[in-house]
N, CA, C, O and CB atoms as a CASP TS submission, in Angstrom:
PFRMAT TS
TARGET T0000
AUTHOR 0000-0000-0000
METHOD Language model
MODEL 1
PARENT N/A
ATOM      1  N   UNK     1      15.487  -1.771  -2.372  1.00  0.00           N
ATOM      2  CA  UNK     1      14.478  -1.486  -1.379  1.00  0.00           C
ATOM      3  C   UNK     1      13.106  -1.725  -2.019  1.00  0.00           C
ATOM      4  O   UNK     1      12.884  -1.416  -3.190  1.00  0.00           O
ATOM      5  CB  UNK     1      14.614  -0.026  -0.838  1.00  0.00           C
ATOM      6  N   UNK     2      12.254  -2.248  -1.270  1.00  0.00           N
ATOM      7  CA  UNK     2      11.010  -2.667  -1.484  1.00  0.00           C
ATOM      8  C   UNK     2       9.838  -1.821  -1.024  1.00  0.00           C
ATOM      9  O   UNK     2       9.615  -1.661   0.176  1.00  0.00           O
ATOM     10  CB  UNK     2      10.943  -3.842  -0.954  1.00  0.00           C
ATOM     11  N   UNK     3       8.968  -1.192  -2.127  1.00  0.00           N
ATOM     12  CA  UNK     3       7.718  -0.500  -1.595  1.00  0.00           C
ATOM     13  C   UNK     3       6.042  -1.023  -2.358  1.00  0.00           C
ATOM     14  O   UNK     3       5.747  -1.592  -3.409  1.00  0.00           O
ATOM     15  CB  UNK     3       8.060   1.252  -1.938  1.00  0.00           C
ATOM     16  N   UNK     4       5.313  -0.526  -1.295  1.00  0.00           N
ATOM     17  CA  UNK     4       3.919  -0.896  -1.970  1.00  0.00           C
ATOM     18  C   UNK     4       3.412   0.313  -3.036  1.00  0.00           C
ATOM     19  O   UNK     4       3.629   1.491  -2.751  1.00  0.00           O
ATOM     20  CB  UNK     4       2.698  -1.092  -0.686  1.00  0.00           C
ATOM     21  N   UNK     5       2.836  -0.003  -4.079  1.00  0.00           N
ATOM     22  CA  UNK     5       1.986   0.520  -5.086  1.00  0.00           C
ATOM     23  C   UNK     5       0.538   0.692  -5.361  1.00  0.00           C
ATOM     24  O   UNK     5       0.230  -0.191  -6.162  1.00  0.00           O
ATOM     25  CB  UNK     5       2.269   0.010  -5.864  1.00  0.00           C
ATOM     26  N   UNK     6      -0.435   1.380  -5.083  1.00  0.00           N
ATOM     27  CA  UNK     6      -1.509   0.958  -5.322  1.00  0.00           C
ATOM     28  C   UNK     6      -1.840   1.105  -6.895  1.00  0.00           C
ATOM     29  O   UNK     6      -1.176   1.912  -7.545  1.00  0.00           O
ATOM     30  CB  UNK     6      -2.346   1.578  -4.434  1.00  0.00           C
ATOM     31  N   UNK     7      -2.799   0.383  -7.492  1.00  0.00           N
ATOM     32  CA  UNK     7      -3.452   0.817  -8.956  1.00  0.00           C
ATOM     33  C   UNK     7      -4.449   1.234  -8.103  1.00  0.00           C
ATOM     34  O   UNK     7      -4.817   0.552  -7.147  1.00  0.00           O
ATOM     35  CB  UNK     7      -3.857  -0.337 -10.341  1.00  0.00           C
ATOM     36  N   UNK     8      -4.997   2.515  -8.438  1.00  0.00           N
ATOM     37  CA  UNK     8      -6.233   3.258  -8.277  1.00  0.00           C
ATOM     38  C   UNK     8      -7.427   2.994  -8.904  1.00  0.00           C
ATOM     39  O   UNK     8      -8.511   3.452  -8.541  1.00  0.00           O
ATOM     40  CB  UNK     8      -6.043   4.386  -8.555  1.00  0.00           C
ATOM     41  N   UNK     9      -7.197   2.069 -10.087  1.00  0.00           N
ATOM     42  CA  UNK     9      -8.543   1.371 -10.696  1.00  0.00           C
ATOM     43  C   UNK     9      -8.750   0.792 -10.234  1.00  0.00           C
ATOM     44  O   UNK     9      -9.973   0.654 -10.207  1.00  0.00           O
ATOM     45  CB  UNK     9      -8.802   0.851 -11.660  1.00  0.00           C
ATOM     46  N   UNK    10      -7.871  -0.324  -9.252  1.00  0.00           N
ATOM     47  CA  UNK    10      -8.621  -1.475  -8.758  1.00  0.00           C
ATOM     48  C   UNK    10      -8.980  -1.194  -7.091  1.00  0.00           C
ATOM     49  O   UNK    10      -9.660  -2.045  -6.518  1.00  0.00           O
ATOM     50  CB  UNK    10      -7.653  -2.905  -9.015  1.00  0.00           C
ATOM     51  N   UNK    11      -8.670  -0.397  -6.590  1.00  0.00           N
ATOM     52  CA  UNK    11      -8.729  -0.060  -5.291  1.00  0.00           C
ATOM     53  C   UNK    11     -10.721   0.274  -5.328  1.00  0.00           C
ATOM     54  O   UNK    11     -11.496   0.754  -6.154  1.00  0.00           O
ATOM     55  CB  UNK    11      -7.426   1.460  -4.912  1.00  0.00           C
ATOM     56  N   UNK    12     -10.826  -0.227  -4.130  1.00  0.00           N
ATOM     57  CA  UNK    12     -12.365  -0.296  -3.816  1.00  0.00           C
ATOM     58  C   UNK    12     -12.547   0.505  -2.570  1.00  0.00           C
ATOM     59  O   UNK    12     -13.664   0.811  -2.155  1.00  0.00           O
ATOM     60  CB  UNK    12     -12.943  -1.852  -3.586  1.00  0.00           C
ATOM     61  N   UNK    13     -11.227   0.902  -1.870  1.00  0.00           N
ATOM     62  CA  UNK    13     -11.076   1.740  -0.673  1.00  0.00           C
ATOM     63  C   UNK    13     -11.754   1.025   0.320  1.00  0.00           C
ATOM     64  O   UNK    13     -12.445   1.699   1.084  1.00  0.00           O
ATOM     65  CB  UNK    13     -11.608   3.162  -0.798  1.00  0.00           C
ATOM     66  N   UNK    14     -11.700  -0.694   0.554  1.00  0.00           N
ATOM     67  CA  UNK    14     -12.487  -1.333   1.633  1.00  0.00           C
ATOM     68  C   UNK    14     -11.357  -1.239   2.717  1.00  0.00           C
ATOM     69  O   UNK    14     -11.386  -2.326   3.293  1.00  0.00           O
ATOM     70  CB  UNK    14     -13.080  -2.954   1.283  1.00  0.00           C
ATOM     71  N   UNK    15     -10.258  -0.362   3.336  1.00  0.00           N
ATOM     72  CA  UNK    15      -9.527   0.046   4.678  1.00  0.00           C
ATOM     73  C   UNK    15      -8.475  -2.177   4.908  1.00  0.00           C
ATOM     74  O   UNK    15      -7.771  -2.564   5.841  1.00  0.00           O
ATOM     75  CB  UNK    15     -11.474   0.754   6.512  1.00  0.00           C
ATOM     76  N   UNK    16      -8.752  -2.682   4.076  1.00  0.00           N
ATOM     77  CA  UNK    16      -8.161  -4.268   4.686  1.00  0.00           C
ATOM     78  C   UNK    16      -6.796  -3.622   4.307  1.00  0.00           C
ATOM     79  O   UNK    16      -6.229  -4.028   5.321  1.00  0.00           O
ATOM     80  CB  UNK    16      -8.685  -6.134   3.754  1.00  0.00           C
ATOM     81  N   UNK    17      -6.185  -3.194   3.897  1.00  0.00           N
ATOM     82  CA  UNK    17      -4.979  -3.106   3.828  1.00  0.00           C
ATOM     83  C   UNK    17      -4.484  -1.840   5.068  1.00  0.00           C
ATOM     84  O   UNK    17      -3.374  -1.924   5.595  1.00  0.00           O
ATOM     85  CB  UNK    17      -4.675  -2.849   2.253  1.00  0.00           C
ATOM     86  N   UNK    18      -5.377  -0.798   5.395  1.00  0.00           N
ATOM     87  CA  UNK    18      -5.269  -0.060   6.470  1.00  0.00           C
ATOM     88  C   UNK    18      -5.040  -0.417   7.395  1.00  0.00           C
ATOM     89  O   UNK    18      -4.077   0.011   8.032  1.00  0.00           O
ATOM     90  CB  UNK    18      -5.954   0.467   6.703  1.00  0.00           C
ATOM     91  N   UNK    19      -5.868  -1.374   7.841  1.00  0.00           N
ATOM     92  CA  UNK    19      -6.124  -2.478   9.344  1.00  0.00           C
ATOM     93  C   UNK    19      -4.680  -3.309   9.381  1.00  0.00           C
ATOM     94  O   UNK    19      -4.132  -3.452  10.474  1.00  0.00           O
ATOM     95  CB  UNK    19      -7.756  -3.925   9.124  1.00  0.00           C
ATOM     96  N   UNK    20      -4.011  -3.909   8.061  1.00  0.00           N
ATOM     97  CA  UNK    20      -2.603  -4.680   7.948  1.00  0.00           C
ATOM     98  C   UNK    20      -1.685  -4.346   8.287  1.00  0.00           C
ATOM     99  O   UNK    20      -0.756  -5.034   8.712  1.00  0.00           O
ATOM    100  CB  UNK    20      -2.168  -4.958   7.014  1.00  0.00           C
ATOM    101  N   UNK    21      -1.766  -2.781   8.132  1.00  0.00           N
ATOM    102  CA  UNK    21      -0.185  -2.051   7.921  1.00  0.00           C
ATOM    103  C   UNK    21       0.475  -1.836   9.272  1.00  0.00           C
ATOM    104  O   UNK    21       0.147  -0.865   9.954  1.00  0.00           O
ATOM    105  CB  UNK    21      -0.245  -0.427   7.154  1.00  0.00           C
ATOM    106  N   UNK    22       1.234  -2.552   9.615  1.00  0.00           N
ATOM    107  CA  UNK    22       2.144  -2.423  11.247  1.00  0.00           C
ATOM    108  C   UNK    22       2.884  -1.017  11.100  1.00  0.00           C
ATOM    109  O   UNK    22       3.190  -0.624  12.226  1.00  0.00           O
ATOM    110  CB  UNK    22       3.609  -3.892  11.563  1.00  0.00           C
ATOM    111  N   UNK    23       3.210  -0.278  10.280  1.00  0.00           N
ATOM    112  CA  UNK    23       3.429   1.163  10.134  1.00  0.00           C
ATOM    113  C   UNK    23       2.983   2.307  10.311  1.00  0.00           C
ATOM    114  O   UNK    23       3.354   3.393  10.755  1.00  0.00           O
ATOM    115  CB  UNK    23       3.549   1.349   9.436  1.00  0.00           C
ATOM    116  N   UNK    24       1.821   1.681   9.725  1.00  0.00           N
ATOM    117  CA  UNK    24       0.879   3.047   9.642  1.00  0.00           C
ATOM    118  C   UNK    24       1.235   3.851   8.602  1.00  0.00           C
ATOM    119  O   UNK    24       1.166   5.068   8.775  1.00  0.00           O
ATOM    120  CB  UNK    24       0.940   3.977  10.882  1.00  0.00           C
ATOM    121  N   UNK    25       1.719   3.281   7.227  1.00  0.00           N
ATOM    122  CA  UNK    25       1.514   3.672   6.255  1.00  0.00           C
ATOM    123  C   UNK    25       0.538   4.099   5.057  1.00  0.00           C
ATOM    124  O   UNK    25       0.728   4.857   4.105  1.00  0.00           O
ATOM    125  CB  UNK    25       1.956   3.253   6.179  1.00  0.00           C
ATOM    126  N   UNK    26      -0.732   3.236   5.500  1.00  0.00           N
ATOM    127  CA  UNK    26      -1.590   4.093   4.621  1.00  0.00           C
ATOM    128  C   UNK    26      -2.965   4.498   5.001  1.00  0.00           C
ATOM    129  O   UNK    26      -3.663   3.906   5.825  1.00  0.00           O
ATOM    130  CB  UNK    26      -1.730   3.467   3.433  1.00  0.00           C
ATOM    131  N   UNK    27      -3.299   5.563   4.326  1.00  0.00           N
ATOM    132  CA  UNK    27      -4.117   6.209   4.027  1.00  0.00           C
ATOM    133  C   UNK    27      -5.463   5.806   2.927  1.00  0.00           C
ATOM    134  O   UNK    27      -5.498   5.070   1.941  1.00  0.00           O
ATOM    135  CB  UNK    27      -3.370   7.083   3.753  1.00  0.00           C
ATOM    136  N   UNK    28      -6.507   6.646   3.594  1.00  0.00           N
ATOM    137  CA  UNK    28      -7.758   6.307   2.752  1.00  0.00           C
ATOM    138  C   UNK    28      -7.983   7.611   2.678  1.00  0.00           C
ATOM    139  O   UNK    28      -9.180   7.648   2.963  1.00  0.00           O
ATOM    140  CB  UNK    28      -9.002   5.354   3.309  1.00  0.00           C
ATOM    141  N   UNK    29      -7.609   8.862   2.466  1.00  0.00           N
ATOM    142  CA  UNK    29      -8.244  10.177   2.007  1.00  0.00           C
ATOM    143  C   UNK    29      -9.833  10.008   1.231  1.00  0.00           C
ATOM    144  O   UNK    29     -10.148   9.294   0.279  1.00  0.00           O
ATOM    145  CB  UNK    29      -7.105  10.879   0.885  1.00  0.00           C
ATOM    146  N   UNK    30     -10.632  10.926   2.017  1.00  0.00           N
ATOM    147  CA  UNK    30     -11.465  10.797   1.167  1.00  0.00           C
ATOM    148  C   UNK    30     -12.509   9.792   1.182  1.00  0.00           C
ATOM    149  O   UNK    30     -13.734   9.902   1.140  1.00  0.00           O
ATOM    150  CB  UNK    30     -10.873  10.743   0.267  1.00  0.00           C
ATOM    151  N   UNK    31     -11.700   8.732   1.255  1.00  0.00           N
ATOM    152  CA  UNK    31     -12.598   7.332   1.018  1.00  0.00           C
ATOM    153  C   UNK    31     -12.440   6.488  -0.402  1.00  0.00           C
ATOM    154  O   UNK    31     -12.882   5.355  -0.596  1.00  0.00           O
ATOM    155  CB  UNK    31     -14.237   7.757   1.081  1.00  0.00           C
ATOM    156  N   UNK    32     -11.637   7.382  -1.442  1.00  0.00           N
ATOM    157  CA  UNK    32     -11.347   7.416  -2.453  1.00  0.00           C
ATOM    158  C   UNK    32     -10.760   5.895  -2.681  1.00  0.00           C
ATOM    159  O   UNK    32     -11.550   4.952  -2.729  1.00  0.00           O
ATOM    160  CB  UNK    32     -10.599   8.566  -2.636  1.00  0.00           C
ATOM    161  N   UNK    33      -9.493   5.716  -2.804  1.00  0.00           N
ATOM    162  CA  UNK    33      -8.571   4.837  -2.716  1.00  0.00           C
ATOM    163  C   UNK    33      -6.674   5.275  -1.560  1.00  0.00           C
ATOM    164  O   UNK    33      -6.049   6.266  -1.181  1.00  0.00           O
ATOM    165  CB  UNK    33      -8.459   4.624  -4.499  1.00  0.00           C
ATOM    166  N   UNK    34      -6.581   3.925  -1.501  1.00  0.00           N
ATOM    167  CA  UNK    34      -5.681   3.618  -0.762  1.00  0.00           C
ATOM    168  C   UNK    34      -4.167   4.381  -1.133  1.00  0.00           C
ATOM    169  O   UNK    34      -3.486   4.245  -2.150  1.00  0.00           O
ATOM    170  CB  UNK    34      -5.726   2.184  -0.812  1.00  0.00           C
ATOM    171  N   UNK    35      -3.941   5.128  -0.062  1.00  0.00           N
ATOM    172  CA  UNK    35      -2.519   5.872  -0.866  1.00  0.00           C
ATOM    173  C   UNK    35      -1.266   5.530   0.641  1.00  0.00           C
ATOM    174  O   UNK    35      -1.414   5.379   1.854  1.00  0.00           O
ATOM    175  CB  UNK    35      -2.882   8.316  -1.311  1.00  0.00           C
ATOM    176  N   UNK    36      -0.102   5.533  -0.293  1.00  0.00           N
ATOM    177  CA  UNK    36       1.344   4.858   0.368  1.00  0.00           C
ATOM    178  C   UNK    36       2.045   5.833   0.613  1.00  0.00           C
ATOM    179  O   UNK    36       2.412   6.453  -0.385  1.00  0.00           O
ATOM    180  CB  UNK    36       2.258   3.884  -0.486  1.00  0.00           C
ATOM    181  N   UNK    37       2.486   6.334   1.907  1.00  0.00           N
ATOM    182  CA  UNK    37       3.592   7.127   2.216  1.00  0.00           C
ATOM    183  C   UNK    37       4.639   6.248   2.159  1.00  0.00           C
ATOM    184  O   UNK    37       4.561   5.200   2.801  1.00  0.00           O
ATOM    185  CB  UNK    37       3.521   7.828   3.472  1.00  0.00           C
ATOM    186  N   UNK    38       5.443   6.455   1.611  1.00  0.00           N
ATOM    187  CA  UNK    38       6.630   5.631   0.481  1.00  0.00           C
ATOM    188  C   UNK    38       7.815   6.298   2.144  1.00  0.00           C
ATOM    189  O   UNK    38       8.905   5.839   2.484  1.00  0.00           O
ATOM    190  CB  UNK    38       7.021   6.732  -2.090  1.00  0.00           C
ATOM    191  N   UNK    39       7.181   7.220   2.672  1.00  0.00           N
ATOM    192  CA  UNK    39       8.400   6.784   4.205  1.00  0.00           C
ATOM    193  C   UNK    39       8.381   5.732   4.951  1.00  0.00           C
ATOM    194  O   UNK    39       9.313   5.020   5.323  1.00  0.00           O
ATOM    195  CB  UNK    39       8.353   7.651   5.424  1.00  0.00           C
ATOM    196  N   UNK    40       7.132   5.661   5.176  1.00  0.00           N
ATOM    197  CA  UNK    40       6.852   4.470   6.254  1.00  0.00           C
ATOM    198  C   UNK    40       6.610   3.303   5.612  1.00  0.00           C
ATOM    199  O   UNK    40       6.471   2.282   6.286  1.00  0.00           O
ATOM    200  CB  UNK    40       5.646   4.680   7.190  1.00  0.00           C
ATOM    201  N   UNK    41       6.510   3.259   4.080  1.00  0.00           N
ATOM    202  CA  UNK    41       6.543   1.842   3.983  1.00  0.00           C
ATOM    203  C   UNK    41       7.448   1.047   3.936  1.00  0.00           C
ATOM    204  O   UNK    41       8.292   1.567   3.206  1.00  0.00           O
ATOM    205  CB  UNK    41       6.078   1.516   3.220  1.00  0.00           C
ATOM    206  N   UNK    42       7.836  -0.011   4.308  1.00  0.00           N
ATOM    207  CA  UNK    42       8.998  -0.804   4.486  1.00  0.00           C
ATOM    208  C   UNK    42       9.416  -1.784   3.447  1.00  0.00           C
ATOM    209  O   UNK    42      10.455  -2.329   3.074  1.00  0.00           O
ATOM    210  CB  UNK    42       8.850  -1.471   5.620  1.00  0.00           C
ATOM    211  N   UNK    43       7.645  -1.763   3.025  1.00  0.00           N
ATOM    212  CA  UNK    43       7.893  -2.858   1.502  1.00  0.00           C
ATOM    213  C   UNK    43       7.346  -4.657   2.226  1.00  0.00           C
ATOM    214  O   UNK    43       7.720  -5.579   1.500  1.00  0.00           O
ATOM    215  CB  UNK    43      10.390  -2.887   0.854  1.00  0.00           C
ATOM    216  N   UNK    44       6.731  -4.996   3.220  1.00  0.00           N
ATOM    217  CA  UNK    44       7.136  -6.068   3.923  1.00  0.00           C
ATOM    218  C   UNK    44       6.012  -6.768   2.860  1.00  0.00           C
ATOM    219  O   UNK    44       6.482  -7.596   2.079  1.00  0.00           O
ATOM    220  CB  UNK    44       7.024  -6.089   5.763  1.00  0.00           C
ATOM    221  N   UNK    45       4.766  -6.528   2.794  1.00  0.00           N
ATOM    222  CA  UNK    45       4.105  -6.970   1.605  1.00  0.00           C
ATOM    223  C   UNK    45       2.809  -7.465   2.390  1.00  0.00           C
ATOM    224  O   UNK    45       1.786  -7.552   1.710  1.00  0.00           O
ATOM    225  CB  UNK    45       4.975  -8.154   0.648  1.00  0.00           C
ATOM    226  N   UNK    46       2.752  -7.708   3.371  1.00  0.00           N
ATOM    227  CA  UNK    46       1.527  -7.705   4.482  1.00  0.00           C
ATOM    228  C   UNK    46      -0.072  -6.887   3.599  1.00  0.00           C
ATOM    229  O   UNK    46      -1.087  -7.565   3.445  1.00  0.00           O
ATOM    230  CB  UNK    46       2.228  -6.479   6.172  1.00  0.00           C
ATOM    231  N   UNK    47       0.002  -5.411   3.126  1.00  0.00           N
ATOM    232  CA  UNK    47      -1.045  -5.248   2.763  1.00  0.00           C
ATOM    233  C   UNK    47      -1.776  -5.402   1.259  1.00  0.00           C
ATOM    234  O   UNK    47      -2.919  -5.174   0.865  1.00  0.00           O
ATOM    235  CB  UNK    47      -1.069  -4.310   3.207  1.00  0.00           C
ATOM    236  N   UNK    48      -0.323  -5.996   0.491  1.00  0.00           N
ATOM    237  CA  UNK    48      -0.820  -6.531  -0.744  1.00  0.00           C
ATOM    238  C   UNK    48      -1.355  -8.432  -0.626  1.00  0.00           C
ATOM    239  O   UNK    48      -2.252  -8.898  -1.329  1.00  0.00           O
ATOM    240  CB  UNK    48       0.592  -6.226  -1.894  1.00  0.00           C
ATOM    241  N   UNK    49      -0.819  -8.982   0.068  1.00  0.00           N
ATOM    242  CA  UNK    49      -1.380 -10.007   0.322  1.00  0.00           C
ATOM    243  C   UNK    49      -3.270  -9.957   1.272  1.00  0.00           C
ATOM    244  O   UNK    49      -4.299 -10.568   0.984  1.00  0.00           O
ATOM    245  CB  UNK    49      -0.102 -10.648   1.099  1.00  0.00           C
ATOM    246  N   UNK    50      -3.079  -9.293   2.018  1.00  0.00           N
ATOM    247  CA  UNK    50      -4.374  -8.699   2.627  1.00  0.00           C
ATOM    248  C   UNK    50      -5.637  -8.071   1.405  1.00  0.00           C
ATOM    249  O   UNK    50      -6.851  -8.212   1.558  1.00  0.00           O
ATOM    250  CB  UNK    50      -3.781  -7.331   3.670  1.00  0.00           C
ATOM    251  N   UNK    51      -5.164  -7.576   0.561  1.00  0.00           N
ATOM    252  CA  UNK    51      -6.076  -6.644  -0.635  1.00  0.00           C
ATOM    253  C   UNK    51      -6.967  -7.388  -1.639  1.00  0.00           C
ATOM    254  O   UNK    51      -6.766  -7.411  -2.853  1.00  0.00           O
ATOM    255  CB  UNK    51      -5.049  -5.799  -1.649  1.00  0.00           C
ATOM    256  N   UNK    52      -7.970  -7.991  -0.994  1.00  0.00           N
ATOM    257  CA  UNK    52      -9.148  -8.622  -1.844  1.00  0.00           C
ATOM    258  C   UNK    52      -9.179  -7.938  -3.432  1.00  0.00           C
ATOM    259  O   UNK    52      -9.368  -8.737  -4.349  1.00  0.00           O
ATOM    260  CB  UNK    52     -10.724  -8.275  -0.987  1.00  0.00           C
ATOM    261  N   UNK    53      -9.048  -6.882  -3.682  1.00  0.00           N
ATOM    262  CA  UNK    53      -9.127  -6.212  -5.175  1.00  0.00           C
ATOM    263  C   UNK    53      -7.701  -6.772  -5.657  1.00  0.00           C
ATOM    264  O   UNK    53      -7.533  -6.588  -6.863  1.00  0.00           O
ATOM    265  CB  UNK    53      -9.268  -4.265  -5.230  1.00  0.00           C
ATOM    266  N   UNK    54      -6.604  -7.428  -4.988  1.00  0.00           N
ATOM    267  CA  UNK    54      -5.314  -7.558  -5.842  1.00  0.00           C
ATOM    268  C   UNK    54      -4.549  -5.868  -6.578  1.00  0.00           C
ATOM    269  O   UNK    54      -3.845  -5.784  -7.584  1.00  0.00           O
ATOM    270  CB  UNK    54      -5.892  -8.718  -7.257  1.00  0.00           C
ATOM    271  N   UNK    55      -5.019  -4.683  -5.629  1.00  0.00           N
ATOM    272  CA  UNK    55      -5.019  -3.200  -5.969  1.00  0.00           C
ATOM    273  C   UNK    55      -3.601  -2.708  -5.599  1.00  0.00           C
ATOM    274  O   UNK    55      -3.265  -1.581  -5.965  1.00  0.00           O
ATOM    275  CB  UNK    55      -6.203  -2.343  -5.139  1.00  0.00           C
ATOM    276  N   UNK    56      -2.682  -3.548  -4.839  1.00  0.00           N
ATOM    277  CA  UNK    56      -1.759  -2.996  -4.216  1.00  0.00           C
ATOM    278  C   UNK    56      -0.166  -4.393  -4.662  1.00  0.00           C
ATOM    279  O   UNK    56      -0.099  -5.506  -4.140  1.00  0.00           O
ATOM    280  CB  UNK    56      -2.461  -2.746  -2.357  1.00  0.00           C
ATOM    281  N   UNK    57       0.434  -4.068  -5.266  1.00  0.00           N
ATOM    282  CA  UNK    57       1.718  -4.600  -6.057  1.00  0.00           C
ATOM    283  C   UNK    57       3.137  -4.061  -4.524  1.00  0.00           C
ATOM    284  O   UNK    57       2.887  -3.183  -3.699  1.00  0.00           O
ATOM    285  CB  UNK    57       1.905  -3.393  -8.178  1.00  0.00           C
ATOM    286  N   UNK    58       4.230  -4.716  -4.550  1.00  0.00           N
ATOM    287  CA  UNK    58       5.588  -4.292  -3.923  1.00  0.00           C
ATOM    288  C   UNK    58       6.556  -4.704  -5.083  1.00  0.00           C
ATOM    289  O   UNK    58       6.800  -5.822  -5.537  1.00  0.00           O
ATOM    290  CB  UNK    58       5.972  -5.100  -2.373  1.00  0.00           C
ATOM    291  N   UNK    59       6.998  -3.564  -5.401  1.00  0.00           N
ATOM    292  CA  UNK    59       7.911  -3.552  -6.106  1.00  0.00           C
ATOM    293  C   UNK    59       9.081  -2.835  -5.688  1.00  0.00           C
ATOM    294  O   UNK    59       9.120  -1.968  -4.815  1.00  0.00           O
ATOM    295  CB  UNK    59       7.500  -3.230  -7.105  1.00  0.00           C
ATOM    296  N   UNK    60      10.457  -3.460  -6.692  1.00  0.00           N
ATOM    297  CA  UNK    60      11.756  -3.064  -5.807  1.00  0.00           C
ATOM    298  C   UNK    60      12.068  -1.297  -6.777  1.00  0.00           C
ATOM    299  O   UNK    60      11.887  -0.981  -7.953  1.00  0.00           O
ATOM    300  CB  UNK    60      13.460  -4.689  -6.046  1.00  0.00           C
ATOM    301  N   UNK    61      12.607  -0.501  -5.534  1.00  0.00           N
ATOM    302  CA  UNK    61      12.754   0.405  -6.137  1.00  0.00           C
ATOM    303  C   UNK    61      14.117   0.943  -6.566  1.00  0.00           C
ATOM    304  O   UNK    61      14.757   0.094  -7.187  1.00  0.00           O
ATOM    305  CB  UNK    61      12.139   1.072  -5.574  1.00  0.00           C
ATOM    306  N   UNK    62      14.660   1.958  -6.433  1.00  0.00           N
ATOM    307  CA  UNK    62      16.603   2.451  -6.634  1.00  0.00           C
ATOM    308  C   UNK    62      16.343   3.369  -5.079  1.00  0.00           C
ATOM    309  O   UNK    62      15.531   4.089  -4.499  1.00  0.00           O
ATOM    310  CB  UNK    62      17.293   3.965  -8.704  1.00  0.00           C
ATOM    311  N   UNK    63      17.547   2.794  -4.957  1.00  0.00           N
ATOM    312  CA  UNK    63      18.079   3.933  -4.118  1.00  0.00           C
ATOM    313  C   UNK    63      18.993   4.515  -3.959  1.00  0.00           C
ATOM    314  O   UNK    63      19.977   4.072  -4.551  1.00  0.00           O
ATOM    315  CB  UNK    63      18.066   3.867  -3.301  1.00  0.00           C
ATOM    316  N   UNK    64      19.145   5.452  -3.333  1.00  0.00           N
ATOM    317  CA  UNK    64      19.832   6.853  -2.847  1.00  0.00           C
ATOM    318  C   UNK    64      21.006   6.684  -2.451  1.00  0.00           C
ATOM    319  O   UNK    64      21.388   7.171  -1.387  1.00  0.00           O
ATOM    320  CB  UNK    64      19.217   7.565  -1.759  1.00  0.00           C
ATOM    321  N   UNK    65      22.023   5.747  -3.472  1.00  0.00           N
ATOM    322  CA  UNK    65      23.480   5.806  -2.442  1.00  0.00           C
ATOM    323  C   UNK    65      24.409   6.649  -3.326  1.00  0.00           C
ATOM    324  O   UNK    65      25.549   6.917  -2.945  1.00  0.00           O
ATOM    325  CB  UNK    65      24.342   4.076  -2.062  1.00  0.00           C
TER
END
């Protein structure tokens, strides 16, 4: 299974990956940087391709069988 990652150093919190997400997986708390509810993300990769800072990685994870 596939999810998004943000690095928090590189996140600039400019919302382009907010506006991407057909889920409604993430969040801008704050204004801070970009954070992933790892429920709703699906992994499709839409807001790491979208992310001018290159702040947001999909990587495969383990799962739960």
């Amino acid at each position: 299974m596939k999810k998004a990652f943000v690095n928090k150093k590189y996140c600039v919190a400019c919302g382009c990956c907010l506006t991407t997400c057909k889920m409604g997986a993430i969040t801008i708390p704050r204004g801070v940087y970009a954070v992933i509810d790892d429920v709703k993300c699906i992994g499709c990769g839409m807001c790491a391709k979208k992310c001018p800072a290159s702040a947001i990685t999909i990587k495969e994870t383990a799962t739960d069988e």
